[in-house]
C-alpha positions in Angstrom: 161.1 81.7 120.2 157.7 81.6 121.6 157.3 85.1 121.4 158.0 84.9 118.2 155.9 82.2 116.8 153.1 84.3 118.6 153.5 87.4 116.8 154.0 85.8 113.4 150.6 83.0 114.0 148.9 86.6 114.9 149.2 87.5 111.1 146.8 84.1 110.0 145.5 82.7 113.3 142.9 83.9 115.7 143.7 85.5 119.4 141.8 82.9 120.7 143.9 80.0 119.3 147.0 81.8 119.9 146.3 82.7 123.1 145.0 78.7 124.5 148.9 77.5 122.9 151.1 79.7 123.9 151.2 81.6 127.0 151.1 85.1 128.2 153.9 84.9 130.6 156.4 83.9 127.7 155.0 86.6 125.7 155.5 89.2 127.9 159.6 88.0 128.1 159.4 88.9 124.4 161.6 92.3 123.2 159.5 92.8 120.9 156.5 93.2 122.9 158.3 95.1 125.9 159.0 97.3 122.9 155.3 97.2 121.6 154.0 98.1 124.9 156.3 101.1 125.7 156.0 102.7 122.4 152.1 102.2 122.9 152.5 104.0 126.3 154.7 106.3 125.4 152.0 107.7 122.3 149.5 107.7 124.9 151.2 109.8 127.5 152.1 112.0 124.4 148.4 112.0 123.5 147.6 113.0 126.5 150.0 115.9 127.0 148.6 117.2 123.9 144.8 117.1 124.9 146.1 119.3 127.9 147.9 121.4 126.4 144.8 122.3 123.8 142.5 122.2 126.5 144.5 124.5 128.3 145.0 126.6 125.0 141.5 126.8 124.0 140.9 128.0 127.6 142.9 130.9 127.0 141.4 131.6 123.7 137.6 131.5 125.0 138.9 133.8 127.5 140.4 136.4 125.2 138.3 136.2 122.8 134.8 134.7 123.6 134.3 132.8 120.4 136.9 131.8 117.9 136.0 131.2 114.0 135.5 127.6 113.1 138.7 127.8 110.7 140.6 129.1 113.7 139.3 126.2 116.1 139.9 123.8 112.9 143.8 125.1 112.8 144.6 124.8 116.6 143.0 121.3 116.8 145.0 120.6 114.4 148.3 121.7 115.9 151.2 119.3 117.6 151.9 119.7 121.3 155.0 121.8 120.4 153.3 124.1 118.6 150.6 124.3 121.1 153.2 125.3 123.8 154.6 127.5 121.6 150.7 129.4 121.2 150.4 129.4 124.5 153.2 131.4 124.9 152.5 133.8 121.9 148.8 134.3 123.3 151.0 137.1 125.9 151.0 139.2 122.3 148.3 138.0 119.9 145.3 141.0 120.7 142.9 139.8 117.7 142.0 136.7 115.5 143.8 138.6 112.7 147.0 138.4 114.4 145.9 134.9 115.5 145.4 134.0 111.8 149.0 135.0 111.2 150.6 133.2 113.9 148.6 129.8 112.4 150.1 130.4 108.9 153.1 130.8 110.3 152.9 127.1 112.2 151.7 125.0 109.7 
């Protein structure tokens, strides 16, 4: 019930306020904010896998071809970590930024 009251006094009250009448132990009993907090990890560690796996892409890239287009860079910053994997893999057959290009358009 606490927990409760906490998350809805969050909507009008400050953190300070909230925080001297109701205390963090109960809070962290609360379902809701297990739940809160592993969803928040969870799209961290997914964040983080991503920024890997375009590091580790645009590693590749530099290598096989030295400098990339802007566009190009644009596209595979822009890509999930899925299709990041899945350039990774298709780097083994992709010889210029033309056939680059088409393997973007084709991952959109």
């Amino acid at each position: 019930m606490a927990a409760s009251a906490a998350i809805l006094a969050g909507l009008v009250l400050g953190k300070g306020l909230i925080r001297s009448v109701l205390r963090e132990d109960v809070m962290k009993e609360s379902v809701i904010y297990q739940e809160i907090v592993s969803t928040a990890e969870e799209r961290g560690r997914d964040l983080g896998k991503r920024e890997e796996g375009l590091s580790f892409v645009s590693r590749l890239l530099k290598h096989r071809f030295t400098e990339l287009s802007p566009e190009l860079q644009q596209q595979i910053e822009n890509l999930s970590l899925q299709s990041l994997e899945e350039l990774g893999e298709a780097l083994l057959d992709v010889s210029s930024e033309a056939d680059l290009a088409a393997w973007l358009q084709g991952h959109r």
